[in-house]
DRENNUBA-263251 format. One record per residue: residue number from 0; residue in three letters; x negated, y negated, z negated of N, C-alpha, C in turn. Coordinates in steps of 0.001 Angstrom, whole numbers, plus 500000, padded with zeros to 6 digits. Layout:
N
+------+------+--------+--------+--------+--------+--------+--------+--------+--------+--------+
: resi : resn :    n_X :    n_Y :    n_Z :   ca_X :   ca_Y :   ca_Z :    c_X :    c_Y :    c_Z :
+------+------+--------+--------+--------+--------+--------+--------+--------+--------+--------+
:  NUM :  ALA :      X :      Y :      Z :      X :      Y :      Z :      X :      Y :      Z :
...
+------+------+--------+--------+--------+--------+--------+--------+--------+--------+--------+
//
This chain:
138
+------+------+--------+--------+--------+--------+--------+--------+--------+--------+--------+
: resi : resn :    n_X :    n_Y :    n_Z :   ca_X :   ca_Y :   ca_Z :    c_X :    c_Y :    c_Z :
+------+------+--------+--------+--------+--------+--------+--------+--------+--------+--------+
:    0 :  UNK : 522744 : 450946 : 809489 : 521498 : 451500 : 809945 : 521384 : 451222 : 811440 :
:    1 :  UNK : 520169 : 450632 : 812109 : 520070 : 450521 : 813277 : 519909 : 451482 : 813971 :
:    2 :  UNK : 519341 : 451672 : 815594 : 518512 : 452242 : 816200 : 516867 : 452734 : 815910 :
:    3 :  UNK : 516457 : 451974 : 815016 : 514783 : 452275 : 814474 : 515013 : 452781 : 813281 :
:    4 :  UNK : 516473 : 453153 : 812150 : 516341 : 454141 : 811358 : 517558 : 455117 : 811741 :
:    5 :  UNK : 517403 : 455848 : 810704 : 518107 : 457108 : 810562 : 518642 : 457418 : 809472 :
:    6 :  UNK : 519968 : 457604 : 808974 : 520583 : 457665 : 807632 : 520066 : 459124 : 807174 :
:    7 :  UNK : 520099 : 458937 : 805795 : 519362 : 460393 : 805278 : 520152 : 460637 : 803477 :
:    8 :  UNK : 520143 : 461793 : 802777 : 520852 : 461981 : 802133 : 519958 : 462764 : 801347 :
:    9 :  UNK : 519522 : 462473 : 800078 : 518175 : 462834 : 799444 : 519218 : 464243 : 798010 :
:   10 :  UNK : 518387 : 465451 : 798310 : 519533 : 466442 : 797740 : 518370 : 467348 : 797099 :
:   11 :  UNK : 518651 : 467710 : 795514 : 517996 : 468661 : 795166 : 517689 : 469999 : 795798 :
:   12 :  UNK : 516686 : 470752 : 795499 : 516717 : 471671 : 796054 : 517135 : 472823 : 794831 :
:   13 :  UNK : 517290 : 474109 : 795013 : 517130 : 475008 : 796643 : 518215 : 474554 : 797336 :
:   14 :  UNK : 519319 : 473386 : 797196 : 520607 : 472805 : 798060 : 519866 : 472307 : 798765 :
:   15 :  UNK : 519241 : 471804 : 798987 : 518470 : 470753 : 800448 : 518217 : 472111 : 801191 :
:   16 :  UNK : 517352 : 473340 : 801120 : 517509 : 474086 : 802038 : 518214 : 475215 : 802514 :
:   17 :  UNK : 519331 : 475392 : 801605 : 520799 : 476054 : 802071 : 521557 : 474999 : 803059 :
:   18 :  UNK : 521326 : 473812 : 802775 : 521440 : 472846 : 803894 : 521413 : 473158 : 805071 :
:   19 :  UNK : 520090 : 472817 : 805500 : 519330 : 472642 : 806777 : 519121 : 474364 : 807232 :
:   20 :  UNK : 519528 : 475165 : 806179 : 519655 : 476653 : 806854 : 520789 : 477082 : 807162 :
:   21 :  UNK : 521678 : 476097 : 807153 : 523462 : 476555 : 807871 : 524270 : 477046 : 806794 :
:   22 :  UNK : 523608 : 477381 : 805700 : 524425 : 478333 : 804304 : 525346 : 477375 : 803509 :
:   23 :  UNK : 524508 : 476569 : 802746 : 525438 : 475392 : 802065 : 526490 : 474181 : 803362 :
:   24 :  UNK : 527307 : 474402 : 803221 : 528744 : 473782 : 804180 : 528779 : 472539 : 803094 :
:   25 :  UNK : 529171 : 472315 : 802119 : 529586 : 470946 : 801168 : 528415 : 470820 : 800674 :
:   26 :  UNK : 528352 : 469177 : 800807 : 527785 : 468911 : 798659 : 528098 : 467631 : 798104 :
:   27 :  UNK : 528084 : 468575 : 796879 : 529025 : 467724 : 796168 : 528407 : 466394 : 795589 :
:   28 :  UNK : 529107 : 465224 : 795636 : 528793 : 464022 : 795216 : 529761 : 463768 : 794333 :
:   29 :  UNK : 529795 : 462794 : 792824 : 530320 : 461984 : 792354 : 531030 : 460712 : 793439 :
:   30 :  UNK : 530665 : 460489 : 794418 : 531051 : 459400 : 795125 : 531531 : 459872 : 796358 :
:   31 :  UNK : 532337 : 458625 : 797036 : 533188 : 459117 : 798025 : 532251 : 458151 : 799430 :
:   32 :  UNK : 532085 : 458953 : 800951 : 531464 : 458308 : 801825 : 532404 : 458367 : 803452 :
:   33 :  UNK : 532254 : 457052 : 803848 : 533294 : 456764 : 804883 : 532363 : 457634 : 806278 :
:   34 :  UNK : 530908 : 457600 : 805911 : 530248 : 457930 : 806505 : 530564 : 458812 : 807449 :
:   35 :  UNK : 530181 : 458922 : 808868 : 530598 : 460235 : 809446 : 529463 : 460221 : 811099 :
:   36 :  UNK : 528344 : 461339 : 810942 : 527719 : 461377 : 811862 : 526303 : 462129 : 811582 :
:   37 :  UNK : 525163 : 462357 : 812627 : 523842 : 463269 : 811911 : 523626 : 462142 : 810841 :
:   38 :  UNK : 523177 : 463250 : 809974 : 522369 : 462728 : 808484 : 521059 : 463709 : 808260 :
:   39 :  UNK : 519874 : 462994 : 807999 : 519269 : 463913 : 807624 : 519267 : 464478 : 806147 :
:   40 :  UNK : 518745 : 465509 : 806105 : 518159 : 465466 : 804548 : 517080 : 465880 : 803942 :
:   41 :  UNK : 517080 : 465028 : 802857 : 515902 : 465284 : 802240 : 516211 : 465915 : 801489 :
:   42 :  UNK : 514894 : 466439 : 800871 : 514531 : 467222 : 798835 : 513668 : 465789 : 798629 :
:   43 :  UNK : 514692 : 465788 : 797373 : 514298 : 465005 : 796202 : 513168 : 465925 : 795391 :
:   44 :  UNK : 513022 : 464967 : 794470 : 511584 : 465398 : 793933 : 511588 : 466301 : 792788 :
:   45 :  UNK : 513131 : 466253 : 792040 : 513148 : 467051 : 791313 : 514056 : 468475 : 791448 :
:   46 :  UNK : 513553 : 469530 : 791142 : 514480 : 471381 : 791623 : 515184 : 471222 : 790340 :
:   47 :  UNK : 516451 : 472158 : 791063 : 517637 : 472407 : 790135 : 516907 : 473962 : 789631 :
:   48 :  UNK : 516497 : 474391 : 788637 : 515444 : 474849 : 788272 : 516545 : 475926 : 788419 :
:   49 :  UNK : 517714 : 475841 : 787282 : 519347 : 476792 : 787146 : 519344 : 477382 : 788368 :
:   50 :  UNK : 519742 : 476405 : 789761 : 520765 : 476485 : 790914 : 519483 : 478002 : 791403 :
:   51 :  UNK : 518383 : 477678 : 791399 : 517691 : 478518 : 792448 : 517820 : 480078 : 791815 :
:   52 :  UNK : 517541 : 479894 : 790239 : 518137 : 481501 : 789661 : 519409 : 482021 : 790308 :
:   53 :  UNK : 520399 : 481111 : 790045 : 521676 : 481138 : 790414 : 521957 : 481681 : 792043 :
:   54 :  UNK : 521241 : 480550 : 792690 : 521437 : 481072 : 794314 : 521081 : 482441 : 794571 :
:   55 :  UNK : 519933 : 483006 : 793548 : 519030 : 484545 : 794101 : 520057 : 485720 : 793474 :
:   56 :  UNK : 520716 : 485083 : 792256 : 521494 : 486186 : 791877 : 523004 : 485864 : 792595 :
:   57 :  UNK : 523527 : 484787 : 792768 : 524722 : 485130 : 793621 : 525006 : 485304 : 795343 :
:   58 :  UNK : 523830 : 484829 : 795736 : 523695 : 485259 : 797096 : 522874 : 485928 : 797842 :
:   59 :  UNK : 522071 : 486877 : 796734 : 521001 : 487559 : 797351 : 519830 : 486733 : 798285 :
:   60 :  UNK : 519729 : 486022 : 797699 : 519076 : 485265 : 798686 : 517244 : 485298 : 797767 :
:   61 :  UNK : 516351 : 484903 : 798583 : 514477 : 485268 : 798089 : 514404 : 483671 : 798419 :
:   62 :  UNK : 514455 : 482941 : 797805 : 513677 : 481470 : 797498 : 512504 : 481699 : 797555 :
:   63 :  UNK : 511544 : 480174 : 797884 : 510289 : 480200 : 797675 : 509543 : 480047 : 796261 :
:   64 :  UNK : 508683 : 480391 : 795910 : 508303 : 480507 : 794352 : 508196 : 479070 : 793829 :
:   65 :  UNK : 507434 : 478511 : 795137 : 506625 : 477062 : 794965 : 507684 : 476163 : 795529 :
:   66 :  UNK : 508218 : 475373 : 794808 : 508733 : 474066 : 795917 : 508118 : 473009 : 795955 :
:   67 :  UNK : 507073 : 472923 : 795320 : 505819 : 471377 : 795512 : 505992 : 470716 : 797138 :
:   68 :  UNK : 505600 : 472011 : 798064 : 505452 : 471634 : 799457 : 506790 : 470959 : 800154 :
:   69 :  UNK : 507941 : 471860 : 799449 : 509115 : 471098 : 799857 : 510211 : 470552 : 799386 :
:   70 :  UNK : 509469 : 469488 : 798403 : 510517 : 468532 : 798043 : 509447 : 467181 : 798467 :
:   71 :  UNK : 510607 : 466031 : 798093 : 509829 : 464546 : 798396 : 509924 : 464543 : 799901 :
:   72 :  UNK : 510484 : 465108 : 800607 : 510464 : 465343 : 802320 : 512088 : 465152 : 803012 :
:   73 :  UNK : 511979 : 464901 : 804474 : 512871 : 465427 : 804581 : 512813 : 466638 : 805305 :
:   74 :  UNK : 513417 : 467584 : 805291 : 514023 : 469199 : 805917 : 514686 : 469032 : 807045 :
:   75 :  UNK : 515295 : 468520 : 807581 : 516013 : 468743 : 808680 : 517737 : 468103 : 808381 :
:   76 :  UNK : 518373 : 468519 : 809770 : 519597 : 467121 : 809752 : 520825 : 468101 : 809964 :
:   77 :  UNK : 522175 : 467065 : 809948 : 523134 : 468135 : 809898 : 523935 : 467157 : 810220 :
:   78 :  UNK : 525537 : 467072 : 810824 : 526454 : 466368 : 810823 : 527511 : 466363 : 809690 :
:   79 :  UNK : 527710 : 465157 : 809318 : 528358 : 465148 : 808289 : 530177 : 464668 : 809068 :
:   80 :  UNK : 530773 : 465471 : 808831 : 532053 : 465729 : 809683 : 533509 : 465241 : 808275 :
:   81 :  UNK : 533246 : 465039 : 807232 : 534375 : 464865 : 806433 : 533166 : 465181 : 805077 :
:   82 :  UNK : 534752 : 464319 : 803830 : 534214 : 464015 : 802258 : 536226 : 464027 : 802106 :
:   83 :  UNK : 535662 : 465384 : 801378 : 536637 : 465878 : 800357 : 537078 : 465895 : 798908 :
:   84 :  UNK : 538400 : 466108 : 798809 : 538492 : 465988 : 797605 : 538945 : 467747 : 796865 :
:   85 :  UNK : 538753 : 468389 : 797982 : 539359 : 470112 : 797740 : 538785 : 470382 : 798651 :
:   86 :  UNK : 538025 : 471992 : 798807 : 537957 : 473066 : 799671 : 537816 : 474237 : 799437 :
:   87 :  UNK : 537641 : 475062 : 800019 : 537987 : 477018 : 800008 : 536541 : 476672 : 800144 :
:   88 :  UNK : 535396 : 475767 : 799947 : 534222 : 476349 : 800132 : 533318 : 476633 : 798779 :
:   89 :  UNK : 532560 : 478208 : 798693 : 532152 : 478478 : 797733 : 531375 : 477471 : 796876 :
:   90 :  UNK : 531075 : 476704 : 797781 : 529481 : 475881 : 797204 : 530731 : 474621 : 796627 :
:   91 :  UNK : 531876 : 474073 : 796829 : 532537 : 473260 : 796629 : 532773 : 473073 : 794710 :
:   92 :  UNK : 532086 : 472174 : 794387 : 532572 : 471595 : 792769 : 532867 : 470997 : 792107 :
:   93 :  UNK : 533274 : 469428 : 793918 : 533308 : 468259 : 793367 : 532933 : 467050 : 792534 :
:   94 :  UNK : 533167 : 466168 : 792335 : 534794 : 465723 : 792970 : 535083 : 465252 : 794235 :
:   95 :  UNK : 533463 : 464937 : 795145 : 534033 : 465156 : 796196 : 533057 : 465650 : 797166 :
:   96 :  UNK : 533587 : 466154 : 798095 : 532403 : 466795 : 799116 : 532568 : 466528 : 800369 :
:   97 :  UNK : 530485 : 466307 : 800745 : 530316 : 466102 : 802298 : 530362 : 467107 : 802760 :
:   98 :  UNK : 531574 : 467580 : 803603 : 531197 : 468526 : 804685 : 530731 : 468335 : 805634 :
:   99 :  UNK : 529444 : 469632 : 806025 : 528173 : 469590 : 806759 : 528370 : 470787 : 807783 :
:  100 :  UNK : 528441 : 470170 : 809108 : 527962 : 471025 : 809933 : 526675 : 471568 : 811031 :
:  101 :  UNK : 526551 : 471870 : 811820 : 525592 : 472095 : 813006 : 523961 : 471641 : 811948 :
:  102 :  UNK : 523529 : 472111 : 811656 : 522138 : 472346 : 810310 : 521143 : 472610 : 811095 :
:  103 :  UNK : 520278 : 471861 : 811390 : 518760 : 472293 : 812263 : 517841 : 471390 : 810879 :
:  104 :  UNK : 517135 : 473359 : 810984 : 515765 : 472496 : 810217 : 514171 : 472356 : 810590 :
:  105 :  UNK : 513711 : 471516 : 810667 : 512849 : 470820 : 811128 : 511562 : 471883 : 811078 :
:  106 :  UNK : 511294 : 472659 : 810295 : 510638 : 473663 : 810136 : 509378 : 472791 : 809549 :
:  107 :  UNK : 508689 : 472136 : 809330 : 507892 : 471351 : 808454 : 508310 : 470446 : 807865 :
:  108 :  UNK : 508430 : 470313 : 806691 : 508976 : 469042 : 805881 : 508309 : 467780 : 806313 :
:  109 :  UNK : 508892 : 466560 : 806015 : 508369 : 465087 : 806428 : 507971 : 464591 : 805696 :
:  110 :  UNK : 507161 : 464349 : 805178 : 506956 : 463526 : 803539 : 507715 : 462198 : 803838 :
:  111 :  UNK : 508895 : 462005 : 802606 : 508968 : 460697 : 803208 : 509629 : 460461 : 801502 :
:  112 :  UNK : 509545 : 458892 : 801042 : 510264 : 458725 : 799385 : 511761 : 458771 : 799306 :
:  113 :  UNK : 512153 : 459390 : 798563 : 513865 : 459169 : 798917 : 514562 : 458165 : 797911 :
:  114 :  UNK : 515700 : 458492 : 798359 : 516225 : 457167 : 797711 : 518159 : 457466 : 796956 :
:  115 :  UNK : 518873 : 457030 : 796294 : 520012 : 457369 : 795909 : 521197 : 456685 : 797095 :
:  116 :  UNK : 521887 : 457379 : 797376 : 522802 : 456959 : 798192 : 522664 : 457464 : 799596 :
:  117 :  UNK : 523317 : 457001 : 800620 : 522289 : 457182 : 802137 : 521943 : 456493 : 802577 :
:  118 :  UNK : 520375 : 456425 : 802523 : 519770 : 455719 : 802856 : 518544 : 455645 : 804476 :
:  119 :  UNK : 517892 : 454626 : 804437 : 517577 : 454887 : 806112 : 516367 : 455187 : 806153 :
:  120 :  UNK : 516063 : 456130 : 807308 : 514271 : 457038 : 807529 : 514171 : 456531 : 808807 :
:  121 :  UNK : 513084 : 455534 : 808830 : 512626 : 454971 : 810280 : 512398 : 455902 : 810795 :
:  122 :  UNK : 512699 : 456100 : 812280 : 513156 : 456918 : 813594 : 511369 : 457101 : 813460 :
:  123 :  UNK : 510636 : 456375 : 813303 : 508835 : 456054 : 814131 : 508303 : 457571 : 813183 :
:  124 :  UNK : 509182 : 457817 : 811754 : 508091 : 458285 : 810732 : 508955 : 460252 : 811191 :
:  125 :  UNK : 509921 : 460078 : 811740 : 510255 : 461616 : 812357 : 509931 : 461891 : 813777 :
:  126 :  UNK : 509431 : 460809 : 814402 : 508908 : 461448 : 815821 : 507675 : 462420 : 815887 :
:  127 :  UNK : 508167 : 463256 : 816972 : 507155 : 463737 : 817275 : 507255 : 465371 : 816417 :
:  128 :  UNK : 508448 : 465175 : 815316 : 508765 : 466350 : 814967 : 509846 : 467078 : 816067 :
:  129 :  UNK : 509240 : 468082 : 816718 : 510056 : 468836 : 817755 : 511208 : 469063 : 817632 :
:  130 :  UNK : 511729 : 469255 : 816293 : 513235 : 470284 : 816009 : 513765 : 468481 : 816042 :
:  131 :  UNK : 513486 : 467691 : 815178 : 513749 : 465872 : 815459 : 514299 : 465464 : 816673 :
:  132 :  UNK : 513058 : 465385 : 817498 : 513556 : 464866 : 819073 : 514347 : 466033 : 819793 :
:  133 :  UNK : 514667 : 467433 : 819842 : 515635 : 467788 : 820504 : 516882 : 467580 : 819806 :
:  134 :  UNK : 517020 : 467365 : 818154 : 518403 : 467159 : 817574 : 518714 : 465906 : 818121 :
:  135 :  UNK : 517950 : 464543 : 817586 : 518384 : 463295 : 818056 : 518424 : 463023 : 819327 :
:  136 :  UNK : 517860 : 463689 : 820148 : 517849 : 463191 : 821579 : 516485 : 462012 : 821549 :
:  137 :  UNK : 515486 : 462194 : 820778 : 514981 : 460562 : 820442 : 513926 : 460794 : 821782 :
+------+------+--------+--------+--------+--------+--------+--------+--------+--------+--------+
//
């Protein structure tokens, strides 16, 4: 990825915004990434319909009713610091996990198409998002 994109990591929701809200620390991938640095992320287009029951009854947590507005976007970025094969973290289920730190979310989603793997979000199509240019420095 150059300077004119930005690697990004396209994640169901309600996990895309336990993300970018500091709560979710791992997630879990089938695949292993050498990767290591900000990533943004997106919501994919389709909700883990289960996970969001799941999240309200095991973490007390009030989801939004509607996720139309925020999926297909990206949410905001996080550093991806290590990909595990074990952790003490609740959200951890393997087989292996990106651990995610420092989580700023953008506070308006980006519309942008996502893609499988990590893939790149031209720098041009997140400017100008405030929480963006003070994370990246752009």
């Amino acid at each position: 990825m150059t300077g004119a994109t930005f690697p990004a990591l396209s994640v169901r929701q309600p996990w895309a915004d336990l993300i970018v809200w500091g709560i979710k620390d791992v997630e879990n991938r089938t695949w292993r990434t050498d990767f290591r640095g900000n990533l943004l992320i997106h919501a994919g287009m389709r909700i883990d319909e289960e996970g969001v029951g799941r999240v309200e009854r095991l973490y007390g947590l009030l989801l939004p009713l509607d996720y139309r507005s925020r999926t297909g976007a990206v949410l905001g970025m996080v550093r991806l610091v290590d990909c595990v094969r074990a952790s003490r973290s609740p959200f951890f289920s393997g087989p292996y996990g990106f651990v995610v730190e420092g989580a700023v979310d953008f506070g308006e989603p980006v519309l942008f198409p996502g893609r499988l793997g990590i893939f790149p979000v031209p720098r041009a199509v997140l400017r100008g998002t405030p929480a963006f240019d003070a994370a990246a420095g752009a």
